[in-house]
Chimera marker file (.cmm) of the C-alpha trace (Angstrom):
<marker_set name="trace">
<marker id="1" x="-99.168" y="-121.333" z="150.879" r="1" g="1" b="0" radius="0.5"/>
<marker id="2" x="-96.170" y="-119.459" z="149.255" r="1" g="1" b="0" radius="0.5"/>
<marker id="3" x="-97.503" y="-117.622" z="146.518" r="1" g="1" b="0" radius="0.5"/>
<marker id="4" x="-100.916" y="-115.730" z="145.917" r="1" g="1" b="0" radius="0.5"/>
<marker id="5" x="-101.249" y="-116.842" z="142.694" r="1" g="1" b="0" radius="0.5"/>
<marker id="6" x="-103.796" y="-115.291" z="140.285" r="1" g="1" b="0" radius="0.5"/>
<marker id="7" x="-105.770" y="-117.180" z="137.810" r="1" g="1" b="0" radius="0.5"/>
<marker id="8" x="-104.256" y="-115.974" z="134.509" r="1" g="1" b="0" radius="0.5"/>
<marker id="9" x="-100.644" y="-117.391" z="135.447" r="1" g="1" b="0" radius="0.5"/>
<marker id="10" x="-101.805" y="-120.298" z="136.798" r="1" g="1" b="0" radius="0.5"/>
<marker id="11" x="-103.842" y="-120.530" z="133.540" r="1" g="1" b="0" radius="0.5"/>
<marker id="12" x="-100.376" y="-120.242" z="132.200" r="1" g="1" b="0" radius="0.5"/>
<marker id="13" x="-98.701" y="-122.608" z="134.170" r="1" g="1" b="0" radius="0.5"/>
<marker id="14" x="-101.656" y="-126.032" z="133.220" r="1" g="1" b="0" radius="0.5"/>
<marker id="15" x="-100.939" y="-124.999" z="129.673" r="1" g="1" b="0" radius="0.5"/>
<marker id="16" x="-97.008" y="-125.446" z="129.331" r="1" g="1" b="0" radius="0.5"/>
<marker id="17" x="-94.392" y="-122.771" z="130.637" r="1" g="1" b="0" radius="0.5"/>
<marker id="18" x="-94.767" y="-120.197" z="132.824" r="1" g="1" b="0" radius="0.5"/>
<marker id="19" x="-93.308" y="-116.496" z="131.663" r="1" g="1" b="0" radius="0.5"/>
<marker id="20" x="-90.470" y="-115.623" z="134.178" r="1" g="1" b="0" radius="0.5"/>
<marker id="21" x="-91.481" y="-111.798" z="134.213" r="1" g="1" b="0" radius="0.5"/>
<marker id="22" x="-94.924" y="-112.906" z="135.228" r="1" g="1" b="0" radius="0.5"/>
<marker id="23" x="-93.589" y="-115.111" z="137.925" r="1" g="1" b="0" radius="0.5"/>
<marker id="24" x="-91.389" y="-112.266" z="139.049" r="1" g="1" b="0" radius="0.5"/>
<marker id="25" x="-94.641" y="-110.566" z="139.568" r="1" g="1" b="0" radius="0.5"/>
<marker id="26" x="-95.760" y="-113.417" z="141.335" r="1" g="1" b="0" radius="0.5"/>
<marker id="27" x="-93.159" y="-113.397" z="144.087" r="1" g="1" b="0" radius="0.5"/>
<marker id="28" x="-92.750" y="-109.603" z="144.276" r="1" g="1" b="0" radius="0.5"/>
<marker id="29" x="-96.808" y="-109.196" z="144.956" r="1" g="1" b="0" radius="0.5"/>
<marker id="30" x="-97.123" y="-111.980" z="147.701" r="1" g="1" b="0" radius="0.5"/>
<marker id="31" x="-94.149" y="-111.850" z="149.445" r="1" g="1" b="0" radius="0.5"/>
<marker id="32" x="-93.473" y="-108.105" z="149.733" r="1" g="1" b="0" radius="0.5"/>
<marker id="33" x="-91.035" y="-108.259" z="152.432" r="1" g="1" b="0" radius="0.5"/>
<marker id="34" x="-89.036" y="-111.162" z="150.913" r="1" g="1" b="0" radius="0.5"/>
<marker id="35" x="-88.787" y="-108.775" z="147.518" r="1" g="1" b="0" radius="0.5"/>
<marker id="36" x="-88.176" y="-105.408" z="149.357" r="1" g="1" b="0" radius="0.5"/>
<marker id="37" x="-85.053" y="-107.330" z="151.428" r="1" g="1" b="0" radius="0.5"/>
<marker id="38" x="-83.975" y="-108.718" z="148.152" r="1" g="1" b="0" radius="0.5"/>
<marker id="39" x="-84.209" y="-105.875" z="145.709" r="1" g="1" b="0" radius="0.5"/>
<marker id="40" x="-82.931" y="-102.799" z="148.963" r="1" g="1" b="0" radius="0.5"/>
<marker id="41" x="-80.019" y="-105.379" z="148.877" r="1" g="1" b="0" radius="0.5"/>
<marker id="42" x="-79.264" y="-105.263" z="145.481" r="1" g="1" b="0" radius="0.5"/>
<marker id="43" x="-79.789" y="-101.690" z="145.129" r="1" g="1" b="0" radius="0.5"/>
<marker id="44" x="-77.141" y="-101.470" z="148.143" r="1" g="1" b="0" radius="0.5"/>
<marker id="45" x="-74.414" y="-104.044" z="146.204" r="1" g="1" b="0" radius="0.5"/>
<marker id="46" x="-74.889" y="-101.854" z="142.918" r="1" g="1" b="0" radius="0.5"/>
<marker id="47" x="-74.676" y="-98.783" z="144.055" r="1" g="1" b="0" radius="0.5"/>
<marker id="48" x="-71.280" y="-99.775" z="146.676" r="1" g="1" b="0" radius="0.5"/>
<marker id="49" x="-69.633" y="-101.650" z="144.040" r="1" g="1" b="0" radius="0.5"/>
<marker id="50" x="-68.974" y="-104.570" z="146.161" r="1" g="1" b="0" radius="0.5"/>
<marker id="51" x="-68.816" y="-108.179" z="145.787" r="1" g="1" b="0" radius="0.5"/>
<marker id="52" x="-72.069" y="-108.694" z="147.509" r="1" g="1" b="0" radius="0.5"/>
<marker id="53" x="-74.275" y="-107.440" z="150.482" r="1" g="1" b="0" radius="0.5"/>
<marker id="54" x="-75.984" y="-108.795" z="153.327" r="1" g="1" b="0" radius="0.5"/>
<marker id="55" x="-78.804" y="-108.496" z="155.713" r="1" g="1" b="0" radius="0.5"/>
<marker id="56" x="-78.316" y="-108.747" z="159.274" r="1" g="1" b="0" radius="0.5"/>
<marker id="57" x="-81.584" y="-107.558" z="160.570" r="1" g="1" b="0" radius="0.5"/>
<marker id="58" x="-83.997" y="-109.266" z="161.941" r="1" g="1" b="0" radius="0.5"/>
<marker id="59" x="-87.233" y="-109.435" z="160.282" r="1" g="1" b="0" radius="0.5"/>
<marker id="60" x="-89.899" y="-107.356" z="162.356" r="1" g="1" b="0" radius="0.5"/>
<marker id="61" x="-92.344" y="-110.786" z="162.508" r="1" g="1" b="0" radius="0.5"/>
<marker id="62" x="-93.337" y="-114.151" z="162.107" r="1" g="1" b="0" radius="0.5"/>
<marker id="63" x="-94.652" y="-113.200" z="158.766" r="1" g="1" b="0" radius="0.5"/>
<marker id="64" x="-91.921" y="-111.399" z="157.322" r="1" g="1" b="0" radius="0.5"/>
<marker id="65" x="-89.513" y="-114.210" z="158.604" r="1" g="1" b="0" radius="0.5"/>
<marker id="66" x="-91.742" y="-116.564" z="157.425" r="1" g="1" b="0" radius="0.5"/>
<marker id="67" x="-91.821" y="-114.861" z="153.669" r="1" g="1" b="0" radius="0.5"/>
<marker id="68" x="-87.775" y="-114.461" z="153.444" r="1" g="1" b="0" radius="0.5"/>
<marker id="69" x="-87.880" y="-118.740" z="154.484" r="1" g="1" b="0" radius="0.5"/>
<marker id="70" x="-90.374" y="-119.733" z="151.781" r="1" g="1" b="0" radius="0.5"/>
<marker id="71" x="-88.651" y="-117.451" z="149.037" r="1" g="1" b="0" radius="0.5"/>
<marker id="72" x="-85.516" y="-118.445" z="149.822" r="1" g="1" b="0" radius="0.5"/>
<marker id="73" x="-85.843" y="-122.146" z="150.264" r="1" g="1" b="0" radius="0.5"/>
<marker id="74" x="-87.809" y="-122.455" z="146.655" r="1" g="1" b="0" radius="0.5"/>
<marker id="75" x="-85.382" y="-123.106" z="144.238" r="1" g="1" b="0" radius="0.5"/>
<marker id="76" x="-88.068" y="-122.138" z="141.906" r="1" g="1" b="0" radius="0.5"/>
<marker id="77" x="-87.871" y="-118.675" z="143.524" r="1" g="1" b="0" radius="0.5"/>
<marker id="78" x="-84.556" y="-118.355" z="144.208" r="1" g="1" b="0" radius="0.5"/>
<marker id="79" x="-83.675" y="-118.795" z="140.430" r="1" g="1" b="0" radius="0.5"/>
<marker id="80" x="-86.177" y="-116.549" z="139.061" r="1" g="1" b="0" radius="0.5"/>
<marker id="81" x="-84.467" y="-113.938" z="141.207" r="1" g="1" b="0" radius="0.5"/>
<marker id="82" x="-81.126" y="-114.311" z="140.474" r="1" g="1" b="0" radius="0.5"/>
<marker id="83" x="-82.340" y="-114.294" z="136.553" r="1" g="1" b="0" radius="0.5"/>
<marker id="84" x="-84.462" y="-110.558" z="137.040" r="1" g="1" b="0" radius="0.5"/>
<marker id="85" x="-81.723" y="-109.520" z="139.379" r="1" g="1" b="0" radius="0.5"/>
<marker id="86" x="-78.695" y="-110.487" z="137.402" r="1" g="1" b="0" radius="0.5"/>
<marker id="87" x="-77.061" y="-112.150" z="141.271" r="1" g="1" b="0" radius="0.5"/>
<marker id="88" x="-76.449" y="-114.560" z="143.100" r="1" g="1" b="0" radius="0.5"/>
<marker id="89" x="-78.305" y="-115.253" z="146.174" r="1" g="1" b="0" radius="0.5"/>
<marker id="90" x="-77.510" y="-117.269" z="149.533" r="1" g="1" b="0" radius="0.5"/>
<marker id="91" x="-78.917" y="-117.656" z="153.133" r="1" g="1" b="0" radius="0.5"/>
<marker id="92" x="-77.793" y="-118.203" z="156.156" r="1" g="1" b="0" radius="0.5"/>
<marker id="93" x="-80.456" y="-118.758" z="159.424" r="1" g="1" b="0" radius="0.5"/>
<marker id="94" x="-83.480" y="-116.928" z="159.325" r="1" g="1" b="0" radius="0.5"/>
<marker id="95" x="-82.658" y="-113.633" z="157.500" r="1" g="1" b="0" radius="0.5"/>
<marker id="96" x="-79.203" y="-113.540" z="156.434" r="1" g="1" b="0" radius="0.5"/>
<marker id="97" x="-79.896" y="-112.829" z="152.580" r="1" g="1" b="0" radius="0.5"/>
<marker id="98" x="-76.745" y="-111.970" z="151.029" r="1" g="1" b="0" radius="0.5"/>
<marker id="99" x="-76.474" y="-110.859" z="147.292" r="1" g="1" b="0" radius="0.5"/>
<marker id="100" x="-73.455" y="-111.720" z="145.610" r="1" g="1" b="0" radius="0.5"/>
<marker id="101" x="-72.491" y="-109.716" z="142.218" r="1" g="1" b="0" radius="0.5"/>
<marker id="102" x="-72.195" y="-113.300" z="139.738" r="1" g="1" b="0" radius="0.5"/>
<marker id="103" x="-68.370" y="-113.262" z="139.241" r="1" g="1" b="0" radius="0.5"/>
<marker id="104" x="-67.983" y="-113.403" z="142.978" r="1" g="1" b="0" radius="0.5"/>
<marker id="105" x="-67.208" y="-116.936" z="143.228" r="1" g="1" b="0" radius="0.5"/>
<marker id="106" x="-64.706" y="-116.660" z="145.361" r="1" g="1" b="0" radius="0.5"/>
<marker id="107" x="-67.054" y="-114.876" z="147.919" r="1" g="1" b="0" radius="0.5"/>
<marker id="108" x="-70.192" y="-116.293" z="147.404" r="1" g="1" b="0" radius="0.5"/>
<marker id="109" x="-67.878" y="-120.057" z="147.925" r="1" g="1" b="0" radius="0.5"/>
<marker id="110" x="-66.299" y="-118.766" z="151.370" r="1" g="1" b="0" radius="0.5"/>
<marker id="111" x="-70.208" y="-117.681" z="152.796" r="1" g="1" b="0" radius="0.5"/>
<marker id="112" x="-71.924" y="-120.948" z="151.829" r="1" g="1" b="0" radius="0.5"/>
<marker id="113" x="-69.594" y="-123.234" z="153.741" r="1" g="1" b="0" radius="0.5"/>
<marker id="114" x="-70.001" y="-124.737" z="156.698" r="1" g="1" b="0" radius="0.5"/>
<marker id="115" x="-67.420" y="-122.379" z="159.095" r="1" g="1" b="0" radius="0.5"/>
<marker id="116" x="-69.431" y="-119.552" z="157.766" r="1" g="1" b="0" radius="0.5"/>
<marker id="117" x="-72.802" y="-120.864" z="158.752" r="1" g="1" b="0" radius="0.5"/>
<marker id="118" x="-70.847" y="-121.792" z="161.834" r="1" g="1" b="0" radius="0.5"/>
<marker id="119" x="-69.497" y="-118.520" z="162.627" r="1" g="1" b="0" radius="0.5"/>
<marker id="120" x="-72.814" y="-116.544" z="161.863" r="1" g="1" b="0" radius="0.5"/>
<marker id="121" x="-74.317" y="-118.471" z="165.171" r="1" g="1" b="0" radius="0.5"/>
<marker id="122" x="-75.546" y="-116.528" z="167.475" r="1" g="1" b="0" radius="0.5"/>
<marker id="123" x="-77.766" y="-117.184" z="171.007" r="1" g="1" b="0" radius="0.5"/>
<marker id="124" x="-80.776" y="-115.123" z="169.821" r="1" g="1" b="0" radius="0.5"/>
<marker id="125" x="-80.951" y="-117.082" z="166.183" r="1" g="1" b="0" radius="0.5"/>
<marker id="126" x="-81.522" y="-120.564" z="167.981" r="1" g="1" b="0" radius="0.5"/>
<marker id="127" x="-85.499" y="-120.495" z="167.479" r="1" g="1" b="0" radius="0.5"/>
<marker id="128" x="-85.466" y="-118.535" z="164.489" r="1" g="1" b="0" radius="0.5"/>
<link id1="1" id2="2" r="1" g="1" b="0" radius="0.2"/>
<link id1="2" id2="3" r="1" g="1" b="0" radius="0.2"/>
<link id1="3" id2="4" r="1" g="1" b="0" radius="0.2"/>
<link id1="4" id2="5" r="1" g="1" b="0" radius="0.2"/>
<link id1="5" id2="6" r="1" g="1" b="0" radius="0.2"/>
<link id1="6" id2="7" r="1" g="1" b="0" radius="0.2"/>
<link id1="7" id2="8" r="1" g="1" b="0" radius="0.2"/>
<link id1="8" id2="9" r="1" g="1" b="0" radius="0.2"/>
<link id1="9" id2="10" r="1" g="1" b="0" radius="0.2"/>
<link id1="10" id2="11" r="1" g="1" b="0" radius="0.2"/>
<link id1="11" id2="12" r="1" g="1" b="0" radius="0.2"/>
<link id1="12" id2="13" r="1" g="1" b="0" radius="0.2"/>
<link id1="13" id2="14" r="1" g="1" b="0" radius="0.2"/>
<link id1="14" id2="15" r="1" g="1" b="0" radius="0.2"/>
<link id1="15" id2="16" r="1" g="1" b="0" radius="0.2"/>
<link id1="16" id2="17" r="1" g="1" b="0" radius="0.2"/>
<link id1="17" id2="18" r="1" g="1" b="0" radius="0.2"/>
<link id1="18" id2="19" r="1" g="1" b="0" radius="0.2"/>
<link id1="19" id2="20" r="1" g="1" b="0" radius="0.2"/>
<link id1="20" id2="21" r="1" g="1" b="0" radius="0.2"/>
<link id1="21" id2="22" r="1" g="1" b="0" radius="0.2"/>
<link id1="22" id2="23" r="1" g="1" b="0" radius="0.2"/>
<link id1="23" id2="24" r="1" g="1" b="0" radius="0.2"/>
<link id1="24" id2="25" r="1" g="1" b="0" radius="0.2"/>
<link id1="25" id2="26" r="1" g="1" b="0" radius="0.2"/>
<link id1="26" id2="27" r="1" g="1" b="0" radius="0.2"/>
<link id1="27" id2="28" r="1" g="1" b="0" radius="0.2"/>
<link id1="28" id2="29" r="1" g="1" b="0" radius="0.2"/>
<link id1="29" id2="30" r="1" g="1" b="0" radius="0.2"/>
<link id1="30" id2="31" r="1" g="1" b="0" radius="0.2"/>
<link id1="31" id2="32" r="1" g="1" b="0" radius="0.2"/>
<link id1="32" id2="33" r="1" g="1" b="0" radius="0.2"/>
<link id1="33" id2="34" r="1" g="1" b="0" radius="0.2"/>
<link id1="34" id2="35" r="1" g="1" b="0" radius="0.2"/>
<link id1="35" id2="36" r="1" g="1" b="0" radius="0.2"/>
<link id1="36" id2="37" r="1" g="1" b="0" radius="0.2"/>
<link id1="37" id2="38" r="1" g="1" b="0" radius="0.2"/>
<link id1="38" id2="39" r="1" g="1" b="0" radius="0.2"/>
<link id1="39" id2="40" r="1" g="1" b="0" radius="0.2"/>
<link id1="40" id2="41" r="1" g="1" b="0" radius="0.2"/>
<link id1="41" id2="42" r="1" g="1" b="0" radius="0.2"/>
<link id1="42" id2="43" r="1" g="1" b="0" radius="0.2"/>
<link id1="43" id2="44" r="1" g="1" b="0" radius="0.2"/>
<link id1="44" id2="45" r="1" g="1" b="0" radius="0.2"/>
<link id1="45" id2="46" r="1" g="1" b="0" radius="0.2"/>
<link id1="46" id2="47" r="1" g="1" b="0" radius="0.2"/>
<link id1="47" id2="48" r="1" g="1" b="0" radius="0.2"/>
<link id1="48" id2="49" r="1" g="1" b="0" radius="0.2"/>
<link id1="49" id2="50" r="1" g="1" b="0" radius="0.2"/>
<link id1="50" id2="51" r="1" g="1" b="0" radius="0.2"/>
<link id1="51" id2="52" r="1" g="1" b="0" radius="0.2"/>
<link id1="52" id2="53" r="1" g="1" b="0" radius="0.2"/>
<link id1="53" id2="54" r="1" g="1" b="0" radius="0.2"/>
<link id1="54" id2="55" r="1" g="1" b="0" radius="0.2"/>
<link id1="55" id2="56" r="1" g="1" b="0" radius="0.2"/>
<link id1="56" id2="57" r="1" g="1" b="0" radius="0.2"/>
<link id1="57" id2="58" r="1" g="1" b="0" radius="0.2"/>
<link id1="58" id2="59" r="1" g="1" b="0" radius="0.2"/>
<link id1="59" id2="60" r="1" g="1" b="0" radius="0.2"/>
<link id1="60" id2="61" r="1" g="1" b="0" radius="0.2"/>
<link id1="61" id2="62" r="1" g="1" b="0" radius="0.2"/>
<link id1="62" id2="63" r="1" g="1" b="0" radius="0.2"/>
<link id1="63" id2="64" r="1" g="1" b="0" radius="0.2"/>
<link id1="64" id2="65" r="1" g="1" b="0" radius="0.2"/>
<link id1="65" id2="66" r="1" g="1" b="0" radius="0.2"/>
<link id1="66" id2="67" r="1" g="1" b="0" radius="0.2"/>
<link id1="67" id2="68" r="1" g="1" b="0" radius="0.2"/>
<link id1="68" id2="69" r="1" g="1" b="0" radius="0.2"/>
<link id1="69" id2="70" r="1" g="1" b="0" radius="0.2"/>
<link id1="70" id2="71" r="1" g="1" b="0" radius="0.2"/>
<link id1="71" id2="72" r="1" g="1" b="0" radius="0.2"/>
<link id1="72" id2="73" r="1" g="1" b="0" radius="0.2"/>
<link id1="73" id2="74" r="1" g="1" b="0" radius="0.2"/>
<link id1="74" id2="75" r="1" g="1" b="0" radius="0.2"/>
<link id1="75" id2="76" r="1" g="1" b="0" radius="0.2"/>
<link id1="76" id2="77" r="1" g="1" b="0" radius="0.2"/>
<link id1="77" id2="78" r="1" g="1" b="0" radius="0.2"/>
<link id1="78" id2="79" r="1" g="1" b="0" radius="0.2"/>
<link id1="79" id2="80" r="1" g="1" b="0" radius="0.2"/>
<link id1="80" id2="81" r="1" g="1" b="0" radius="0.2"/>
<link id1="81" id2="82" r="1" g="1" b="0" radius="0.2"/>
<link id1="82" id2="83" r="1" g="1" b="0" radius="0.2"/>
<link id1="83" id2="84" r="1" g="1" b="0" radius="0.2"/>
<link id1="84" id2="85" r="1" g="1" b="0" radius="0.2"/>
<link id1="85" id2="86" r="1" g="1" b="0" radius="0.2"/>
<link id1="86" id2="87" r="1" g="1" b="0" radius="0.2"/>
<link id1="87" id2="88" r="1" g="1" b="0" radius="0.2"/>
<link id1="88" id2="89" r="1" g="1" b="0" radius="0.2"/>
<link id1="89" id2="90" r="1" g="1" b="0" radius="0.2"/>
<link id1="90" id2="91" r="1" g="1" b="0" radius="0.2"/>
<link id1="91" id2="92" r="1" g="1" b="0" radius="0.2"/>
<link id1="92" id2="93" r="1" g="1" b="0" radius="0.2"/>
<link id1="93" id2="94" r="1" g="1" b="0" radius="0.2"/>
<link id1="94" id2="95" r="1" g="1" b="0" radius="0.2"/>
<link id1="95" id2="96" r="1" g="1" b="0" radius="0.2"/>
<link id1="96" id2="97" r="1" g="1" b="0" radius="0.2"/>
<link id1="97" id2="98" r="1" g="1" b="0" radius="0.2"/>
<link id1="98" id2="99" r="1" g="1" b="0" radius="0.2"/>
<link id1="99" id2="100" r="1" g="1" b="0" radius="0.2"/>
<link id1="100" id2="101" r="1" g="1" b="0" radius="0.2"/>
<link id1="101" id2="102" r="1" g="1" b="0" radius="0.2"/>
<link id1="102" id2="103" r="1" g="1" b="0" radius="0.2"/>
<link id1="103" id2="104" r="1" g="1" b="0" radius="0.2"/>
<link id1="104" id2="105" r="1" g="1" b="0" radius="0.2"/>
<link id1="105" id2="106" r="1" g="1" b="0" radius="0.2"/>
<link id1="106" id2="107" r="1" g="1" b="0" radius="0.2"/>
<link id1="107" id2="108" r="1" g="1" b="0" radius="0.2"/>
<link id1="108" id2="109" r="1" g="1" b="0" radius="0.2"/>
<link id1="109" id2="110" r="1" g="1" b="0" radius="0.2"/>
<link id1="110" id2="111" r="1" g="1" b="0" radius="0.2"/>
<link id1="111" id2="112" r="1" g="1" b="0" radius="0.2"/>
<link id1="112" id2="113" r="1" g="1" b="0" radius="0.2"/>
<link id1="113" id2="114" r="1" g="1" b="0" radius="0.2"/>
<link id1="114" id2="115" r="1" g="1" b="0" radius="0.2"/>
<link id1="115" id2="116" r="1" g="1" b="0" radius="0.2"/>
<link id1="116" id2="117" r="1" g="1" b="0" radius="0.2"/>
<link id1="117" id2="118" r="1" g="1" b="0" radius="0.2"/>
<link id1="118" id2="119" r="1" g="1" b="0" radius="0.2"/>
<link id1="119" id2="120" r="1" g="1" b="0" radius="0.2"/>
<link id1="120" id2="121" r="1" g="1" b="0" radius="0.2"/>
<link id1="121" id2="122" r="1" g="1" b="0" radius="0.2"/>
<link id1="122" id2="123" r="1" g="1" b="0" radius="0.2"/>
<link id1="123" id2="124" r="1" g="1" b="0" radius="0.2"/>
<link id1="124" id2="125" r="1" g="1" b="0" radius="0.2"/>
<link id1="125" id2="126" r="1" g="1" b="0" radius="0.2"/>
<link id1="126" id2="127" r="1" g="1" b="0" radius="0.2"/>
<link id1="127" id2="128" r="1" g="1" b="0" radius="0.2"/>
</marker_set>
């Protein structure tokens, strides 16, 4: 399962829409290693100034990897994120989370293509 989810949002969620700040909340409280990747990077891209950030560590687990893969690949998630964040957000492998500042198209363009994902390869990613 991806989320813990507690009873008052998904009270929420049978009766119509679901409040983004409460499914912030959500994310940030079960997948605390997915959020604390996420929000060091964008702490990182604001304070630097640059068009975006990335992670190149390794997550320390199964788990952790396992958190940055389900919050990533939900575009649920993912856009909920960006919104509380103000970014844009891409992925490469198993824990390449890069933040891009929003009027870094040009940037956030060149890492989501193919030769990027490409290039990123490496031997010890293969069973990631």
């Amino acid at each position: 399962m991806s989320l813990t989810v507690p009873n008052e949002l998904l009270d929420q969620a049978k009766a119509g829409e679901v409040d983004d700040a409460a499914f912030v909340a959500c994310v940030r409280d079960s997948l605390p290693y997915a959020w604390s990747v996420i929000s060091d990077l964008v702490q990182r891209r604001d304070r630097t100034g640059a068009e975006f950030t990335d992670n190149t560590v390794p997550p320390p687990d199964e788990t952790a990897r396992g958190q940055l893969l389900r919050c990533l690949a939900s575009d649920a998630m993912r856009g909920a994120l960006e919104r509380h964040f103000g970014v844009k957000l891409a992925f490469q492998n198993c824990h390449r989370v890069a933040v891009f500042d929003p009027a870094a198209v040009k940037a956030h363009a060149e890492f989501v293509t193919a030769r990027s994902q490409i290039l990123n390869q490496q031997p010890d990613l293969v069973d990631c």
